[in-house]
N, C-alpha and C positions, 0 to 999 in steps of 0.2 A: 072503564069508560072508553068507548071509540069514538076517534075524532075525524071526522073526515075531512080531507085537505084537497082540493079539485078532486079527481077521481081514486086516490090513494088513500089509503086506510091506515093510519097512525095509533098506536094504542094493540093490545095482545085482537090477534083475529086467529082462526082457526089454522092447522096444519095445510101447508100447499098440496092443493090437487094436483094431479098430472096435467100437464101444460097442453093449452088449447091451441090446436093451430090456425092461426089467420095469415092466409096466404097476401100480400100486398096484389090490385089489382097491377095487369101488364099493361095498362092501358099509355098512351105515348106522354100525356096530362093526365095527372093524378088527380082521379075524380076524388077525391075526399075535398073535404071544408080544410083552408089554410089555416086558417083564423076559430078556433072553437071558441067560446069565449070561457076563461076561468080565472080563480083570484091568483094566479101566477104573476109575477111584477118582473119578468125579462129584461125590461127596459131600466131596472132600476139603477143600476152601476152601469149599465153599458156608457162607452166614449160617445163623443159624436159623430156620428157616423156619413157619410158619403153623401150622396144625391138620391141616392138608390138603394131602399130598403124596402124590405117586407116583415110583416109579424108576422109569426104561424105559431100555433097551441105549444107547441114545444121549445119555441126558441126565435128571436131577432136578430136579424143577418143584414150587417152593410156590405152591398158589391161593390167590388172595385170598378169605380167607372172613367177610370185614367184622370181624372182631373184634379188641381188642387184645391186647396182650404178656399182659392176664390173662383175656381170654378173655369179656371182656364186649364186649356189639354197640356195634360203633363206628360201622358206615355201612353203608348196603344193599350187598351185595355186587359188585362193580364187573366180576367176572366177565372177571378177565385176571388170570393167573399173578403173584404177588410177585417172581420171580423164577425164571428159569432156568440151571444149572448144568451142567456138566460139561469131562470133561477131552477137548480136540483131538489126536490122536497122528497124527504128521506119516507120508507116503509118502515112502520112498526116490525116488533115482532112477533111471530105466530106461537102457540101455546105452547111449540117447543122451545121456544127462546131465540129460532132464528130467523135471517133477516133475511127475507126469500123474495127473488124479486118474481114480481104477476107472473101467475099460472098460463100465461100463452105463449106462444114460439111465432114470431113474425120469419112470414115467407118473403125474402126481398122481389120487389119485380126483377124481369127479365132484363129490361134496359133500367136508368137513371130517369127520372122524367123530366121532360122540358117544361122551361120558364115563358109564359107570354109576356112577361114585363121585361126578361134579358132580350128579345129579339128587336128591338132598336139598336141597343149595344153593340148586337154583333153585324147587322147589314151593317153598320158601318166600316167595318173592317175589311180590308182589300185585301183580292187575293185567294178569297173562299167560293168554294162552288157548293160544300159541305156547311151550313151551319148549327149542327146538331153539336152540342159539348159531347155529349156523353160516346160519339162517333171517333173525338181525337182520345179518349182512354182506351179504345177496342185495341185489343192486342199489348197491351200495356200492363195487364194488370200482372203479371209474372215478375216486370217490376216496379212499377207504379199504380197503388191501390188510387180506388177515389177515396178518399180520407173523412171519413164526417168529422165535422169541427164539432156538431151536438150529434154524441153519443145515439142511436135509435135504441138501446138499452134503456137509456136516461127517459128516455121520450115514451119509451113503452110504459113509461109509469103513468103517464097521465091518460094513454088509451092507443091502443094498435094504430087506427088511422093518425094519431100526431106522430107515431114511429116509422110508417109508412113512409108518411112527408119526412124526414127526412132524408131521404132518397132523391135529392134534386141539389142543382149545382150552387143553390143559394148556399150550399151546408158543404162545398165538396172543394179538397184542393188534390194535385199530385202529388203523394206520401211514398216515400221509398214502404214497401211491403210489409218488410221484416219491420221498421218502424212503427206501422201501424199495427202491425199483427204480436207486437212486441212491446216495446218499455212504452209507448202511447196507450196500448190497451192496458196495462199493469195501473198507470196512472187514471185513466177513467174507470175503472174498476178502485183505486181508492178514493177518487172521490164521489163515487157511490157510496163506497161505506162513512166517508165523513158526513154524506148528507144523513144517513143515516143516526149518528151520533147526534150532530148538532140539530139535526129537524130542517133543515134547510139552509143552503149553499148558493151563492152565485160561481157561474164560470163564464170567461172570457176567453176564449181560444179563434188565433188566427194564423194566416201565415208572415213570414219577414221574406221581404226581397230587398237584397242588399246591390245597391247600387255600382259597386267596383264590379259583381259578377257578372257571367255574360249573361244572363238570361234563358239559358235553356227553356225550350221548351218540347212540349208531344202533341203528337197529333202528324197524320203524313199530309202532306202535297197537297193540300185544294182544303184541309181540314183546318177548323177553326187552330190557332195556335194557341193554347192552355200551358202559361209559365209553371216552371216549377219552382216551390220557393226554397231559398236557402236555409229557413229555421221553421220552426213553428212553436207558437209560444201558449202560453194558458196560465190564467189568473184565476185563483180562488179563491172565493171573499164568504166570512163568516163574520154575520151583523147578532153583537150581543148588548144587553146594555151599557157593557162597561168599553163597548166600542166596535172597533172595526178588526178583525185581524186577516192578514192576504198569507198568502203563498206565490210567487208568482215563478215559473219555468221558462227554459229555454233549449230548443233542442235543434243539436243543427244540425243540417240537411244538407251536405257538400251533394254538388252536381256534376260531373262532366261526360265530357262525349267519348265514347268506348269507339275501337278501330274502324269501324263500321259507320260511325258519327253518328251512334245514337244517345241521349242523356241515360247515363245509367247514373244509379249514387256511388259518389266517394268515401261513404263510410258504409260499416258495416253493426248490426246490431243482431241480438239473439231474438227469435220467434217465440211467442209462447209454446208451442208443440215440440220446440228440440228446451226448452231451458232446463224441464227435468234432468234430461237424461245429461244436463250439460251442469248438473249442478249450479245452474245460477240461479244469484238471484236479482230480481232487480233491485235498485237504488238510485232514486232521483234524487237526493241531494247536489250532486254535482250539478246538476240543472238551471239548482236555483237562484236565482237571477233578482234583483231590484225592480218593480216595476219601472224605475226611470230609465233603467236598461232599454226595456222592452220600446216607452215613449219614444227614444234616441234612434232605434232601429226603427219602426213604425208610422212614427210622427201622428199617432195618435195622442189623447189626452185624455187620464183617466182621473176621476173625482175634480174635477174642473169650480164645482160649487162649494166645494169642502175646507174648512178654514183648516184644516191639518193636511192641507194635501201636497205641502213638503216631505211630510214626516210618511204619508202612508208610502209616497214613490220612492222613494229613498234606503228606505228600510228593508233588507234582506235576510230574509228566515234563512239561518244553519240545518235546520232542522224539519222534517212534517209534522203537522199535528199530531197525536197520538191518537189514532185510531185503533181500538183493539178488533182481535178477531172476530170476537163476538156479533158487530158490527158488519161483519160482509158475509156477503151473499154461501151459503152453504151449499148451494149447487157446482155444477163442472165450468160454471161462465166466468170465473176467474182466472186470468191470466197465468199456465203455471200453478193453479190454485194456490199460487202464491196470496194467503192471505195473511198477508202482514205487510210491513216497511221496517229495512233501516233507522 
């Protein structure tokens, strides 16, 4: 039997065709629909979020919009999302048994696209003659990627244009490179394949800015200033009858200023492209963190309505779930093709 879940195909379907290309339009506002509507529930574990939010087909995103829990200015607006939310719903597998993700290959655009709903945010900000985001990343990415919080991977499962959208600063923080291009991609690469096991996952991914650091940030002279953060965290949640079970992470992101007084990172991490040949492998275990960890740094609030939600913040996995191979993706998009975990 096939069962269709929004646009994904659950249940044995045919072997993957060769992959279709759909280029993202370049346009400066990404003409696609934000909002498609599907039985997706994004919103279903997310915290509460900020003043300033949007849904889109792939994922719910609170901005940071400098204020606090009652809405007085706490700190100039730091111009990276509080957090990004939504639910992962896994692919079947095809009549060879594996778990392949959509036959198409998204073109990114040229730029990031801009927000009409950030541009109050940012004329408020002094200082700028520049207020385009995606202008203080230029020249940056060698080493500071734009970071998606939702995976466009993840997103391409529900259809190109929700992949698309993620290409906009609703979904984007400063990520040291090798971080993103490395044990971050490893980890959204498994939990693809756990959506896959289980049939459906929430993730929670955001960044930490810790209060004692200075604040670095990017972007030159007249450009918007875009913080970098010192951690970035992500929460996995698998809803079964017999309950709730998380995962939650924590990876930290030291920052300082190189002779030049640019922020470069303080740590260092292996790329998917050298790990081979570096014989590693990854392991997030050491990662993993309590969500009341993540509350404490953040001052977010997760399962707020939930009469166990001592026991869920509290509780920290030793361990990932066991996801077998069998489970991820059989194509070259795995991290390393590292397909496994510690």
């Amino acid at each position: 039997m096939r069962l269709w879940i929004g646009t994904i195909l659950l249940g044995c379907t045919a072997a993957p065709a060769m992959a279709q290309s759909f280029p993202c339009s370049n346009a400066s506002v990404s003409p696609y629909l934000a909002l498609v509507t599907t039985d997706h529930d994004h919103q279903r574990v997310a915290p509460a979020g900020s003043s300033l939010t949007k849904r889109f087909t792939a994922y719910y995103s609170s901005f940071d919009d400098g204020k606090d829990r009652n809405g007085e200015a706490r700190h100039i607006p730091r111009l990276n999302p509080q957090f990004v939310a939504y639910e992962l719903r896994g692919v079947g597998p095809d009549t060879n048994g594996d778990y392949a993700e959509p036959p198409v290959s998204i073109g990114r655009p040229n730029r990031w696209y801009s927000s009409p709903e950030l541009v109050p945010l940012v004329d408020n900000i002094q200082g700028v003659t520049n207020r385009r985001i995606d202008d203080s990343y230029r020249g940056a990415g060698e080493v500071w990627n734009r970071g998606h919080l939702a995976m466009s991977d993840h997103a391409q499962r529900i259809n190109a244009q929700a992949s698309c959208n993620t290409h906009n600063f609703w979904n984007a923080s400063p990520q040291a490179k090798d971080l993103n291009q490395g044990p971050w991609q490893h980890l959204e690469n498994y939990s693809a394949a756990a959506s896959n096991k289980y049939r459906s996952i929430w993730l929670i991914t955001g960044p930490i800015f810790d209060p004692a650091t200075r604040g670095l940030t990017i972007g030159d002279p007249g450009e918007l200033p875009v913080e970098i953060p010192d951690a970035f965290f992500k929460i996995l949640i698998h809803e079964s009858p017999s309950g709730i079970d998380t995962l939650a992470f924590v990876f930290e992101q030291p920052n300082q200023l190189n002779e030049e007084g640019e922020p470069v990172p303080g740590a260092a991490w292996v790329n998917c492209n050298q790990a081979r040949a570096r014989d590693h492998i990854y392991d997030h275990r050491p990662q993993l963190v309590s969500i009341a960890r993540i509350e404490a740094r953040t001052g977010l609030r997760f399962f707020p309505d939930r009469p166990d939600r001592d026991t869920l913040i509290n509780a920290q996995a030793t361990a990932l779930w066991p996801v077998e191979t069998r489970y991820w993706d059989s194509g070259n998009a795995v991290c390393a093709r590292q397909r496994s975990h510690p």
